[in-house]
C-alpha positions in Angstrom: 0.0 0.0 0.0 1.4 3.8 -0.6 1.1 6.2 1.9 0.7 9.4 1.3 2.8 12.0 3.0 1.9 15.5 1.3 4.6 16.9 3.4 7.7 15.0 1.8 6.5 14.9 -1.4 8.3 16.8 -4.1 5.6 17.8 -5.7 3.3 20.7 -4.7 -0.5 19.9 -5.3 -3.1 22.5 -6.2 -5.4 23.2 -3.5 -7.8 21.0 -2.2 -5.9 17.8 -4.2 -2.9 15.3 -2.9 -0.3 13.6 -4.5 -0.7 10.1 -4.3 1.8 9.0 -7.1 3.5 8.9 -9.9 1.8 7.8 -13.1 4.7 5.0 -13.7 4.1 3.7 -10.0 0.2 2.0 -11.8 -0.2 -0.8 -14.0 -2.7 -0.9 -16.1 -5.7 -2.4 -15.5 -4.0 -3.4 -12.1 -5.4 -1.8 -8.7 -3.0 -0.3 -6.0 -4.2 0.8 -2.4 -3.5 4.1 -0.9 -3.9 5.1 2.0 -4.5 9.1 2.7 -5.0 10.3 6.6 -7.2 6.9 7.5 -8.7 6.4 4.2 -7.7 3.8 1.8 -8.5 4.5 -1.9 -8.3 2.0 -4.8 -6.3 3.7 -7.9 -6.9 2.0 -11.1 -4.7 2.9 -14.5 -7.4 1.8 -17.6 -6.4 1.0 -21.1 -5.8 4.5 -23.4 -7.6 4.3 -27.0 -3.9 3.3 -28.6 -3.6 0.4 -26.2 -1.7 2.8 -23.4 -2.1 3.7 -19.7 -5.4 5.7 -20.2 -7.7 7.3 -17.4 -7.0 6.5 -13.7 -9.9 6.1 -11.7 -10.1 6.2 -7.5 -12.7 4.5 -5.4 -13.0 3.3 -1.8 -10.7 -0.1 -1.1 -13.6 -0.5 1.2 -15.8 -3.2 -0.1 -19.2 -2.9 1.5 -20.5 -6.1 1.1 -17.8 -7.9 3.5 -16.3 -4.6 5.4 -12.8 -5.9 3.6 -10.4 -3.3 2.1 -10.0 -5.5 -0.9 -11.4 -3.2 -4.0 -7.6 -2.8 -5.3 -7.3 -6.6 -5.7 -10.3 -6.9 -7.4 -10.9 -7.6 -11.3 -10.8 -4.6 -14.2 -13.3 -5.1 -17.0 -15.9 -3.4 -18.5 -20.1 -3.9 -18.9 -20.9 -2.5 -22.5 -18.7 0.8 -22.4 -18.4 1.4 -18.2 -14.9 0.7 -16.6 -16.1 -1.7 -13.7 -13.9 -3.5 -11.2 -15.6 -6.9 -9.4 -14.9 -7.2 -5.7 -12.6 -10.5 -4.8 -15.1 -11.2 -1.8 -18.5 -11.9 -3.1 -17.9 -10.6 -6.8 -20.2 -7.4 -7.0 -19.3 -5.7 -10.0 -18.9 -1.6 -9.3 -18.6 1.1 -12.1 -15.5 2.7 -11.6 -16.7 6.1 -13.2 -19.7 6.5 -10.4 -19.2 3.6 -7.5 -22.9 2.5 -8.1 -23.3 -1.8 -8.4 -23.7 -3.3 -11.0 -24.2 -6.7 -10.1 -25.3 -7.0 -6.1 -25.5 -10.9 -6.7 -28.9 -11.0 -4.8 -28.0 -8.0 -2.0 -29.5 -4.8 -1.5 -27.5 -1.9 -3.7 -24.4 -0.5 -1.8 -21.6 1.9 -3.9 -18.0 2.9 -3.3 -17.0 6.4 -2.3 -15.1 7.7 -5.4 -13.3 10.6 -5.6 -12.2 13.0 -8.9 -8.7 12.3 -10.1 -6.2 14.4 -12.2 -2.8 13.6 -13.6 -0.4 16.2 -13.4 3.1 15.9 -15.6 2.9 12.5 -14.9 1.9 12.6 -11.0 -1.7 11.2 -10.6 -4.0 13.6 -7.7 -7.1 13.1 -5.8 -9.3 16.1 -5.1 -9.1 15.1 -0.8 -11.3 17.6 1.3 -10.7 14.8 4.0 -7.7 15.1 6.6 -4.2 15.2 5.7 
């Protein structure tokens, strides 16, 4: 897991966002956990339209069907044109753009928290209003 330490990092962030990494430091279409004050987000690097590292998306790690922060080992597709990932727990499927579930397998609807994310000359940010 990174953790994020705004005050060593080399990088200043805009207002109201954090560094959380570098671009290079994500695979694509392979999750890695954050964690930021006591939060831990799930960065994910998609596939670009030549093939590339494309748009990076952040959501809880928190899964809320089994209370497991598990969402950044979970499994990168897609349903018709939304970017999903599927929990390794139980295997609801989320939409990486919005949180919401896809797929609840039989449970009532829960989401994941996401938050907006920008890359910056190759450092990726989260807009964080949370503590630091």
């Amino acid at each position: 897991m990174t953790l994020v330490d705004p005050q060593t990092a080399e990088y200043t962030a805009p207002d109201g966002w954090v560094r959380v990494c570098a671009l290079d430091d994500l695979e694509v279409e392979r999750g890695r956990a954050a964690l930021l004050g006591g939060t831990q987000i799930a960065l994910f690097l998609l596939h670009g339209p030549d093939g590339s590292g494309g748009r990076v998306h952040a959501v809880s790690n928190l899964d809320p069907y089994s209370h497991a922060h598990v969402i950044s080992r979970g499994i990168v597709g897609t349903r018709q044109d939304v970017p999903t990932v599927a929990s390794p727990m139980y295997k609801q499927v989320f939409d990486l753009r919005t949180g919401a579930c896809l797929d609840t397998q039989g449970k009532e609807p829960k989401s994941l928290h996401v938050w907006p994310v920008a890359v910056d000359d190759g450092h990726v940010l989260v807009r964080w209003e949370g503590e630091r």
